[in-house]
Each structure stands twice: as structure tokens, then as C-alpha cells.
N, C-alpha and C positions, 0 to 999 in steps of 0.2 A: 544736248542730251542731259536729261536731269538724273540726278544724282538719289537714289532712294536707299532708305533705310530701315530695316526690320524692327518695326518696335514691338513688345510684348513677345520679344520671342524667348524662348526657355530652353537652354542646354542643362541639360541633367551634369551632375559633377559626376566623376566615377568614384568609387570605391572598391573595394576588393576584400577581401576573404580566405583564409587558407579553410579548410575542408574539417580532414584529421585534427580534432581536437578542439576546431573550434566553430564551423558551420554546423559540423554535427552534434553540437551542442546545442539545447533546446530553449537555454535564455538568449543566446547570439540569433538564433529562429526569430524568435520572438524579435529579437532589438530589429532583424532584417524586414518582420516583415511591417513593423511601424513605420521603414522609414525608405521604403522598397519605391515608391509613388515618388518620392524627391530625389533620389538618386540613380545614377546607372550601374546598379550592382555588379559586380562579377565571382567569380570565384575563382581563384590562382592556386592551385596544387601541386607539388610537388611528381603527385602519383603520375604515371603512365597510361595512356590513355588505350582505352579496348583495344585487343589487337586477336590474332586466331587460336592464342592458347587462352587468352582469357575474356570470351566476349564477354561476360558479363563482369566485368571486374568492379567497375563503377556503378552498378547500380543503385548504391545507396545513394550515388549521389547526385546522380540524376534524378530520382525521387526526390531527394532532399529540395533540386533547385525549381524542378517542376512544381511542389507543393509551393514554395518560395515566391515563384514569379519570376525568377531569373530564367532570361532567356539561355538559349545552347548556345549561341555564338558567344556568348558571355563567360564562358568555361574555358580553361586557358591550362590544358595539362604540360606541365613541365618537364615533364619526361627524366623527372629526378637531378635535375638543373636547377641550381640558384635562384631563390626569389631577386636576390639584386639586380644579376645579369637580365632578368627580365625587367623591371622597374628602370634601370637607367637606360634604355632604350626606350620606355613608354612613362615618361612623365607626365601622364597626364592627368593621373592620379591623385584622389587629395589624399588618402590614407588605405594600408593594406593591414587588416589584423592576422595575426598568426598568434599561436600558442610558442613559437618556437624562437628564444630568447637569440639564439646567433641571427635568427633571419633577420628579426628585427632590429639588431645593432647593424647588421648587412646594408637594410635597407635605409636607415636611417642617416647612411656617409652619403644620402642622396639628399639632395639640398631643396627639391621638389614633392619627391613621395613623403611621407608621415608612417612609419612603422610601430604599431599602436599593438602592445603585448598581452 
């Protein structure tokens, strides 16, 4: 049995995003959508995701990801949960920007994610 191997194959690295403060911001727009093609973007948010009192709660930011390029499966509502606790379960991550200085020292006791402020 011979033994084959994928040459020229390409995995996107991931990276991440917190929302609030800093996807919805229009130079981070910008830096995403230059570099949207070499990476597997995501978006990691704190907020809680639509539910019956508030369907429309996210729509900016579905907008935001849709304009973006970021896929839905790419959207990772935290339900007001730790960015950490989610990072040290998914290291697979090269880096996750937030606006929010505890997250980032949070996520930086991770020896794998890069928490970039």
C-alpha cells in the first residue's frame, strides 16, 4: 500500500475578534477585510446570542460579519462567559483581539492563543 501525501495543501490559521469595541470598529473592518483571504476569521463575543425576547439583538453584527466575509459558523456567542475558558479548550488559535485589558491578560496565561489589546 503506498503511502501519499497532500502537497500544496493550505489550512487557513484562525484568528478571532471580540465584537464590542473592536470589530465594530472601522479601522479593525478594514485590517479584516485585507487579510480575511489568509485567514479563518472568527468573531468571539461575550454578548448572548438571539433568543425570544430579543430576536434581533445581534444584528449589527451579523451585518458587520456578512459585509466582512466571515462566515456564521464562525460566530462564537459566549453567553457572557470568559474569553479564556473558551480559548483554553480551543487552542487553535494564533491570536484573539479585544478591546478588553482583563481578557487579554486572561487569555494570555494561555501558552498557545496570543491576546493582542
Amino acid at each position: 500500500m503506498k503511502n501519499y501525501t497532500v502537497k500544496n495543501m493550505h489550512i487557513k490559521k484562525k484568528i478571532s475578534f471580540d465584537f464590542d469595541g473592536t470589530l465594530n470598529n472601522d479601522d479593525v473592518q478594514n485590517f479584516v477585510l485585507d487579510i480575511i483571504d489568509k485567514y479563518d476569521v472568527y468573531i468571539i463575543t461575550s454578548r448572548v446570542s438571539n433568543n425570544e425576547f430579543a430576536k434581533n439583538w445581534n444584528n449589527d453584527l451579523f451585518l458587520t460579519a456578512d459585509y466582512l466575509g466571515i462566515k456564521k459558523e464562525n460566530i462564537i456567542f459566549l453567553e457572557l462567559s470568559d474569553k479564556y475558558d473558551f480559548f483554553k479548550d480551543n487552542e487553535d488559535f494564533i491570536y484573539h483581539l479585544d478591546d478588553m485589558e482583563d481578557e487579554i491578560k486572561n487569555i494570555n496565561l494561555n501558552k498557545n492563543v496570543k491576546g493582542i489589546l
